[in-house]
C-alpha positions as CSV (number, residue, x, y, z in Angstrom):
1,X,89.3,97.0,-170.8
2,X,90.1,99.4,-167.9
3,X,93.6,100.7,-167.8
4,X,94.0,99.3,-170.8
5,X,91.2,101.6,-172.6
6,X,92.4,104.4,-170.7
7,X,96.2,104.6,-171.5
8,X,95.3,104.2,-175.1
9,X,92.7,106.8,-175.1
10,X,95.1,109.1,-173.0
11,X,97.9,109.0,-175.1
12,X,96.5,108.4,-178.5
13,X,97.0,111.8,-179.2
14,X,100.8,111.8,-178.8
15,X,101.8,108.2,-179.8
16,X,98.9,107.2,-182.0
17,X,101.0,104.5,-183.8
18,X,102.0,102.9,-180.9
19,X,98.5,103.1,-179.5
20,X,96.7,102.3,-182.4
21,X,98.8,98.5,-182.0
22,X,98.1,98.5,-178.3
23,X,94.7,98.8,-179.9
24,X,94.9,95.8,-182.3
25,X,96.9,93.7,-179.7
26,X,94.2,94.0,-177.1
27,X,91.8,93.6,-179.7
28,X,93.6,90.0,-181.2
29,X,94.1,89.4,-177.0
30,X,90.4,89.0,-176.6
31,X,89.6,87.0,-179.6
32,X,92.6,84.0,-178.6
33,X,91.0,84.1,-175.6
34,X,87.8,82.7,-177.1
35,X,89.5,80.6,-180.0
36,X,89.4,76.3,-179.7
37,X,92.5,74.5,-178.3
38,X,95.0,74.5,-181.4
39,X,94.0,77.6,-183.5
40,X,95.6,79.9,-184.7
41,X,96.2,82.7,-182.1
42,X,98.4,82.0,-179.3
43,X,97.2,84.1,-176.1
44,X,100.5,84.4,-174.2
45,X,102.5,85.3,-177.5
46,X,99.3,87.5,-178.3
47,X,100.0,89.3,-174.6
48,X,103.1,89.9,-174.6
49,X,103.1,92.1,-177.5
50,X,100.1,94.1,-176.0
51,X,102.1,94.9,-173.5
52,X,105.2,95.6,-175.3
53,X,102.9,97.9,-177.3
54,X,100.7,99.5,-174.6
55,X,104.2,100.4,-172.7
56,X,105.0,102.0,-175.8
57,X,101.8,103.9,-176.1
58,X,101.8,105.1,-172.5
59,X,105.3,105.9,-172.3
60,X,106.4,108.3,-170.2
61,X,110.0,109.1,-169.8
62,X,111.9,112.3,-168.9
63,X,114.2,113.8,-166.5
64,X,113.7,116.6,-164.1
65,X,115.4,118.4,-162.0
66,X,114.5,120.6,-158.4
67,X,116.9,122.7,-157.4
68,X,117.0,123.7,-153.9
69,X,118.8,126.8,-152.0
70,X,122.1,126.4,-149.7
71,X,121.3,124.5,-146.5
72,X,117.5,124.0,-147.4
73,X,114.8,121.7,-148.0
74,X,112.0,123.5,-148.4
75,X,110.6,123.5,-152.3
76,X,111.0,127.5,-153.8
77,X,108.0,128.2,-156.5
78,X,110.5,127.1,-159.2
79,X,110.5,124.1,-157.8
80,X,107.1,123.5,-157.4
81,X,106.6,124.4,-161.3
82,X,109.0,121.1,-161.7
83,X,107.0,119.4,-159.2
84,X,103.6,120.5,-161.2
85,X,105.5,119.4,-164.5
86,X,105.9,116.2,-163.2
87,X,102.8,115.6,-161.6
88,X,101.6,116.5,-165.4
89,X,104.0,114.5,-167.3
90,X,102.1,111.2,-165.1
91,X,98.8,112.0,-165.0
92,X,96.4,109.6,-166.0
93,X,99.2,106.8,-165.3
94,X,97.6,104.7,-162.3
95,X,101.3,103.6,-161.6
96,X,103.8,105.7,-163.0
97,X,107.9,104.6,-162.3
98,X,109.5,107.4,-160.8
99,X,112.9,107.2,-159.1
100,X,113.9,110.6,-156.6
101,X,117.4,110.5,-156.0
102,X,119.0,113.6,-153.9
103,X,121.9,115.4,-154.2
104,X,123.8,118.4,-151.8
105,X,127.1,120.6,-152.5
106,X,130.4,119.5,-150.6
107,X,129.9,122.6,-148.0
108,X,128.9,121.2,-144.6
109,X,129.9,117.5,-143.1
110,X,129.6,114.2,-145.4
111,X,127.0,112.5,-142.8
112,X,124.8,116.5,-142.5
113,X,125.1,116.3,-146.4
114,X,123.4,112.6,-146.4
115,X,120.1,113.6,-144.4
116,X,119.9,116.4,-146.2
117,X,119.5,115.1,-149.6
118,X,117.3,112.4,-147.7
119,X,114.9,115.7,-146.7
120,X,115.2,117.0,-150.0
121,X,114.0,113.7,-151.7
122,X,111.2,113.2,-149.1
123,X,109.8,116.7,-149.7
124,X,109.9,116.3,-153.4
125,X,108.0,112.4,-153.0
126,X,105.7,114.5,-150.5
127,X,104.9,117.2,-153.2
128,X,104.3,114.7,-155.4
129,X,102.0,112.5,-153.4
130,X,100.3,115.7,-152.2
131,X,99.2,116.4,-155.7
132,X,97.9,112.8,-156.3
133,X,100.9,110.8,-157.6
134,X,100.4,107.3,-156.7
135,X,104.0,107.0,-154.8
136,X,103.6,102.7,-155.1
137,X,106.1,102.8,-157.8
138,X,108.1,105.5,-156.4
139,X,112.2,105.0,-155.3
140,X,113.9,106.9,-153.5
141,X,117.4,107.7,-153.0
142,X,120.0,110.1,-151.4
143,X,123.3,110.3,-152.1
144,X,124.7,113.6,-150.1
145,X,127.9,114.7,-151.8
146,X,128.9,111.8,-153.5
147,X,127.5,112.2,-156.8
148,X,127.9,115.5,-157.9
149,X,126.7,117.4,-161.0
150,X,129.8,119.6,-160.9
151,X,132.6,118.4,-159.7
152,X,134.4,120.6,-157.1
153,X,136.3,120.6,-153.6
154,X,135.2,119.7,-150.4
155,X,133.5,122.1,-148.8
156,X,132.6,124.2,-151.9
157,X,128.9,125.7,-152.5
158,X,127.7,124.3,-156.0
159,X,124.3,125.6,-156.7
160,X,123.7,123.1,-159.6
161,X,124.7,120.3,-156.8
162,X,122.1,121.1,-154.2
163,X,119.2,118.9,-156.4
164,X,116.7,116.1,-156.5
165,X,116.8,114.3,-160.0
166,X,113.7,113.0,-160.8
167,X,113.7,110.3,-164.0
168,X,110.2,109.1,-165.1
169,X,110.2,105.5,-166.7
170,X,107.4,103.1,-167.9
C-alpha cells in the first residue's frame, strides 16, 4: 500500500473525489488480484484506472517563476520564497515531474547569455535538491535569449526576461 496509501492520505484533503476513487480502484486492484481465472474483475483494466485516478488525486501542477537580477545567478530572498513554494507545492511526492528551464535578457553576448541561464537553472535545481526534492524526475533546460517573456532588442535589459520557469506536472 505504500505510496499508494500515502498520496491518497496526503491529498485527500484537497482532491477527496479523486482520492476517494484512487481509494476504491486500489481497493477493487487487490481483490482481482485474488479472484479465479475468468471472473469478473480484470487486473490490468482494474490498474489502469488506479493509476489514472491516483494521478488525479496526487496531482500537482503549477507554474512558477524566479526572477533573478541583471548579470546574476545567485537566488535573492524572493526567490528563495518561490523556491520554498515549490519545494511545498511537492512535498510528500516521492517523485515529483519538474521541468527548470532558464531564461536571460538580450544585454550581453548570445553564447554569455546561454551559460548563464544554464547557472541560473542549476542554482534553482540545487535549491531545490538542497531542500529535499528528489531531482530524479527533474529536466532541465536553458535557453539564453532565445525565448523571451518580453520581446525586445538585442542588447536590451528586460527584467521580466532574466528568469527560470519552473512547471510542476504529475
Amino acid at each position: 500500500f505504500g505510496s499508494v496509501g500515502s498520496t491518497i492520505a496526503a491529498n485527500a484533503a484537497a482532491r477527496p473525489a479523486a482520492c476517494a476513487e484512487a481509494q476504491a480502484m486500489w481497493d477493487h486492484w487487490l481483490e482481482a488480484q485474488y479472484q479465479a481465472p475468468g471472473g469478473c474483475l480484470y487486473a490490468d483494466e482494474i490498474k489502469a484506472k488506479m493509476d489514472a485516478a491516483l494521478a488525479a488525486c496526487g496531482a500537482v501542477a503549477g507554474d512558477y517563476i524566479v526572477y533573478f537580477g541583471f548579470d546574476r545567478s545567485d537566488l535573492s530572498s524572493a526567490a528563495q520564497g518561490v523556491v520554498a513554494d515549490v519545494v511545498a507545492a511537492v512535498s510528500g511526492i516521492a517523485a515529483p515531474a519538474i521541468s527548470l528551464v532558464g531564461h536571460t535578457d538580450t544585454s550581453g553576448s548570445a553564447t554569455y547569455n546561454q551559460g548563464l541561464s544554464q547557472r541560473r537553472v542549476n542554482r534553482v535545481a540545487n535549491a531545490l535538491g538542497s531542500s529535499g526534492v528528489n531531482l530524479g524526475n527533474v529536466t532541465r533546460a536553458a535557453r539564453g535569449e532565445s525565448q523571451n517573456a518580453i520581446a525586445t532588442g538585442d542588447n536590451v535589459r528586460e527584467p521580466r526576461n532574466r528568469r527560470v520557469t519552473i512547471e510542476l506536472g504529475n
